[in-house]
C-alpha positions as CSV (number, residue, x, y, z in Angstrom):
1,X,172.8,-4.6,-30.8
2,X,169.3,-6.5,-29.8
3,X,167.3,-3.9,-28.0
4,X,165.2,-5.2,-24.7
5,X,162.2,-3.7,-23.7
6,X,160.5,-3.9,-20.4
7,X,157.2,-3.6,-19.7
8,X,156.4,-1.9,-16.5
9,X,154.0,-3.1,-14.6
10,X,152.6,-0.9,-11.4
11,X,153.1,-2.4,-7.6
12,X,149.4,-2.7,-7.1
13,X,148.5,-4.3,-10.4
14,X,150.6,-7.5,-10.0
15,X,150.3,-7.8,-6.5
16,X,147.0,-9.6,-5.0
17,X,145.9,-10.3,-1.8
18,X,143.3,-13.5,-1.7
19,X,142.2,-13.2,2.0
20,X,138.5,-11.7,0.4
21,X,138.2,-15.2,-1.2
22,X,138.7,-16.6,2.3
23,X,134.5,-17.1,3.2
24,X,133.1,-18.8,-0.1
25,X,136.7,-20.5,-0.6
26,X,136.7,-22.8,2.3
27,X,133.2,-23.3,2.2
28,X,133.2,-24.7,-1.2
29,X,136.5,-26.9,-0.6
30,X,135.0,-28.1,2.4
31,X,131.8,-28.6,1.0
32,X,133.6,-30.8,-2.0
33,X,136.3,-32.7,0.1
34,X,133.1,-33.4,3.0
35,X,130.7,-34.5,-0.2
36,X,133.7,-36.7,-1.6
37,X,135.3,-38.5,1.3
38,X,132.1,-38.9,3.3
39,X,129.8,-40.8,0.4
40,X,133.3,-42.4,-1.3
41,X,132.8,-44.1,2.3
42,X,130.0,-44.8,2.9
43,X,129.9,-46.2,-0.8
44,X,133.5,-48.7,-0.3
45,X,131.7,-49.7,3.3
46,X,128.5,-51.2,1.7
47,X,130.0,-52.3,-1.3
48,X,132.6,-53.9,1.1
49,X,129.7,-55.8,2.5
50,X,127.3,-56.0,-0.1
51,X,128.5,-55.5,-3.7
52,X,124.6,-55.7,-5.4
53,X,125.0,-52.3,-7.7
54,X,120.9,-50.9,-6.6
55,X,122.4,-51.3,-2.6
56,X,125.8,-49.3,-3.4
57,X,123.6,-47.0,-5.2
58,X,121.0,-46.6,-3.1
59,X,123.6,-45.6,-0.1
60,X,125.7,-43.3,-2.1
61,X,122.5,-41.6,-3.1
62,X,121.0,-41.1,0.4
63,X,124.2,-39.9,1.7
64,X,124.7,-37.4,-1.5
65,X,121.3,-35.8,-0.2
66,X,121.2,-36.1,3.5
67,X,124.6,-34.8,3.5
68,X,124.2,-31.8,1.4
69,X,121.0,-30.7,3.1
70,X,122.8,-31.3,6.2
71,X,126.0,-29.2,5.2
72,X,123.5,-26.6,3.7
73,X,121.8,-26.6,7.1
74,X,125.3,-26.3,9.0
75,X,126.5,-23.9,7.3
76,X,123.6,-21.1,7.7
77,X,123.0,-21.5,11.1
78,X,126.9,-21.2,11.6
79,X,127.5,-18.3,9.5
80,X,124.2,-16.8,10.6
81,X,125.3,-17.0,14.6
82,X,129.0,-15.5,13.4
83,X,126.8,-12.6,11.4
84,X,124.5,-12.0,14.2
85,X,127.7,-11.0,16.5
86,X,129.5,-8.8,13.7
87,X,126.2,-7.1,13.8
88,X,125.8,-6.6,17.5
89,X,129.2,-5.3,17.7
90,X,128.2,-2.8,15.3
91,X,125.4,-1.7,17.0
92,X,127.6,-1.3,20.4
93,X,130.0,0.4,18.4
94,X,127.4,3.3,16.9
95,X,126.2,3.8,20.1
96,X,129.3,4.7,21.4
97,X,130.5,6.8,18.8
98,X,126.8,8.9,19.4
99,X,127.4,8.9,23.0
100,X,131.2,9.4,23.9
101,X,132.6,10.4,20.6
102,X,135.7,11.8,22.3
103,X,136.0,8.6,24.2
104,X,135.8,6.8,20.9
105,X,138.6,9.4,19.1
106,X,140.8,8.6,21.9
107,X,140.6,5.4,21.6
108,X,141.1,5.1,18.1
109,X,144.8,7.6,18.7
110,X,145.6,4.5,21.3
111,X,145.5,2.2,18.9
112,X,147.3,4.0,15.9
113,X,149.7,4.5,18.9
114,X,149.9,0.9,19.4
115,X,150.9,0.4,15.7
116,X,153.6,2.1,15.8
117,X,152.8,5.6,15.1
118,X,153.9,8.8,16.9
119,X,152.0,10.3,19.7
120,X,151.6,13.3,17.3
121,X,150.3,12.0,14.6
122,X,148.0,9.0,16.2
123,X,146.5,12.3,17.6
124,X,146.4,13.7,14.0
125,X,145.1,10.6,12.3
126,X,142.2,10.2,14.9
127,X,141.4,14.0,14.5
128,X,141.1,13.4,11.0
129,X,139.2,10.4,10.5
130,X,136.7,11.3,13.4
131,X,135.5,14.7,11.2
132,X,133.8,12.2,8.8
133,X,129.9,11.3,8.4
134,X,128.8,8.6,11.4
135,X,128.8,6.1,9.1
136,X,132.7,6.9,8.0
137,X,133.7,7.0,11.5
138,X,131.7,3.4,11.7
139,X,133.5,1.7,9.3
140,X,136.8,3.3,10.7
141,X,136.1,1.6,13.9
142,X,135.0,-1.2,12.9
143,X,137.9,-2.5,10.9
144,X,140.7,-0.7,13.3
145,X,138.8,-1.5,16.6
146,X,136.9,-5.0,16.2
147,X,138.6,-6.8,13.1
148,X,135.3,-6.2,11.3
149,X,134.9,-5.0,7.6
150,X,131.1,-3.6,7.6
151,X,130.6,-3.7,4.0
152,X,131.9,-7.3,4.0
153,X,129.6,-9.1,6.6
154,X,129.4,-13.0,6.8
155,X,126.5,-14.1,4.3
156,X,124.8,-17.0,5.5
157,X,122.9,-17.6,2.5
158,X,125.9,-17.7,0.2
159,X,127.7,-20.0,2.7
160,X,124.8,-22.5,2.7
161,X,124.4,-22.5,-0.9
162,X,128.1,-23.0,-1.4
163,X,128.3,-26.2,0.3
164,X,125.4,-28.0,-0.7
165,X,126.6,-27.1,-4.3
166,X,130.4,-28.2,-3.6
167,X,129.0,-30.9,-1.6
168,X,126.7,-32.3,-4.4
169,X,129.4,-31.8,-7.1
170,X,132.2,-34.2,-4.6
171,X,129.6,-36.8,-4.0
172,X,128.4,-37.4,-7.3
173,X,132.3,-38.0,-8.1
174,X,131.6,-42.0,-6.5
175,X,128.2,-42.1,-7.3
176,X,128.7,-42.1,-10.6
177,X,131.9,-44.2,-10.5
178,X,129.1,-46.8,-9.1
179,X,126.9,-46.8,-11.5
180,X,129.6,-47.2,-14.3
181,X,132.3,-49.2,-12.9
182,X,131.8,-53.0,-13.3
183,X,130.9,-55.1,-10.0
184,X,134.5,-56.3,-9.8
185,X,136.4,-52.8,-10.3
186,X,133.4,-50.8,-8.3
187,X,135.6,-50.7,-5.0
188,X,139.2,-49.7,-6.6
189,X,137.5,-47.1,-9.3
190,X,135.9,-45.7,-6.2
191,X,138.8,-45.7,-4.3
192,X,140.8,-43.7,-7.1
193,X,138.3,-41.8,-8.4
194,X,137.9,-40.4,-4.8
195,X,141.9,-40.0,-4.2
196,X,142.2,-38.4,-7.0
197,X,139.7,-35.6,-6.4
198,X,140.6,-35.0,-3.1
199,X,144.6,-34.1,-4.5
200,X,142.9,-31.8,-7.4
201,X,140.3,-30.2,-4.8
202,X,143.9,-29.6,-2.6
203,X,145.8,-28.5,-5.2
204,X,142.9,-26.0,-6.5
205,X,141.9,-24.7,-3.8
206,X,145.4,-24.1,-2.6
207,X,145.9,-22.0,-5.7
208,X,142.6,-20.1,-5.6
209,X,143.9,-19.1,-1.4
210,X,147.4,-18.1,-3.2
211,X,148.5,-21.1,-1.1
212,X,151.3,-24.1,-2.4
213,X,149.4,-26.8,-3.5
214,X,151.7,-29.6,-3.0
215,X,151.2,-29.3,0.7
216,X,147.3,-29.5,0.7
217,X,147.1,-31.9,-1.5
218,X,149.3,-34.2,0.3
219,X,147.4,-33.5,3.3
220,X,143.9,-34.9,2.3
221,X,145.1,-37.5,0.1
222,X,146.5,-38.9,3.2
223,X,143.1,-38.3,5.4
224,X,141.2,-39.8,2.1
225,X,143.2,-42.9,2.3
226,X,142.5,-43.4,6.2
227,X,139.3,-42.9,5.7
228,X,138.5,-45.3,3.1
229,X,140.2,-47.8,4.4
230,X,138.6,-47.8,7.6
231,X,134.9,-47.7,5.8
232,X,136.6,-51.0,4.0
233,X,137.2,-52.4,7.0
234,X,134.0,-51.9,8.7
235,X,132.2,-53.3,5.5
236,X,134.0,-56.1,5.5
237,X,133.8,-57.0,8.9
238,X,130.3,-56.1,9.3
239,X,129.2,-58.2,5.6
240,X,126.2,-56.4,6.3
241,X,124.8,-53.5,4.7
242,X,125.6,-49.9,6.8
């Protein structure tokens, strides 16, 4: 008789969990899709108007650079203002637990209560997490109390340099498109070229959120197209540079 064999694999080995991805994942895919749609646009709108290659190029290129230094720019003051609370909660929350720590043990049996657990043990559970060092009883708090994960503060460094990277990568997409594509096909190759990123920036970054990727994708394909064809339709009704 064949034999079968099975190959055991522990719970907490094949499962994963990619909510830790979730603060360089959408900067980057926003960074990419911003950097793609936004120069793709402003690329079909002057070539709509004026299809000379150095005035098509010219645009793409200025909006490659202002737009990642602007996204760059965005970002850290964003992510810095979002840091700059998770620390001042932090700070509130260390005085308190110096100042009222019963307050604070109570507090933290209330909402282990809350969740579901027995009067008794909440009690048990608060007793026992509160004999740690300060900064135990911090990071306790901190995730349990305000959301917060101390040892996994917004960076606003790695935020900025995530976009303007991303961005830079999705805009060079049309640039380069321009610069190849023959006067005649520089609009449709644009077009494409830009369509078709968008779906595999959806679909991958989908799959690195453990998302489906049919759903994104269809989702900025359809905002590429609007927005494309409304930078067309400036250009062409302008038939002057923007």
């Amino acid at each position: 008789m064949p034999r079968h064999t099975s190959r055991y694999v522990p719970h907490h080995a094949a499962e994963q969990h990619y909510a830790g991805r979730a603060a360089w994942l959408r900067a980057g895919v926003l960074g990419a899709n911003d950097g793609l749609i936004s120069t793709a646009a402003l690329i079909v709108g002057v070539a709509a108007a004026d299809s000379s290659r150095p005035a098509v190029l010219i645009a793409g290129i200025a909006g490659l650079t202002a737009g990642a230094l602007s996204m760059a720019a965005g970002e850290y003051v964003s992510v810095s203002s979002q840091r700059d609370a998770e620390e001042a909660d932090l700070d509130r929350e260390r005085v308190e637990l110096a100042e009222y720590p019963e307050a604070e043990r109570a507090e933290l049996a209330g909402i282990y209560r809350s969740r579901g657990l027995s009067p008794e043990l909440a009690e048990r559970v608060a007793d026992e997490l509160s004999q740690q060092s300060h900064q135990g009883q911090l990071t306790v708090h901190a995730r349990d109390e305000l959301g917060i994960d101390p040892d996994a503060l917004a960076n606003p460094v790695q935020a900025a340099v995530t976009s303007a990277v991303s961005f830079t990568f999705g805009a060079l997409v049309p640039v380069l498109v321009v610069f190849l594509a023959s006067r005649s096909l520089r609009v449709p190759a644009t077009i494409a070229a830009t369509l078709l990123g968008l779906v595999v920036l959806g679909a991958g970054g989908a799959r690195l959120g453990g998302a489906p990727g049919g759903r994104a994708s269809v989702r900025v394909f359809v905002g590429g197209c609007l927005a494309l064809l409304i930078a067309v339709a400036i250009g062409r009704a302008t038939g002057a540079a923007v």
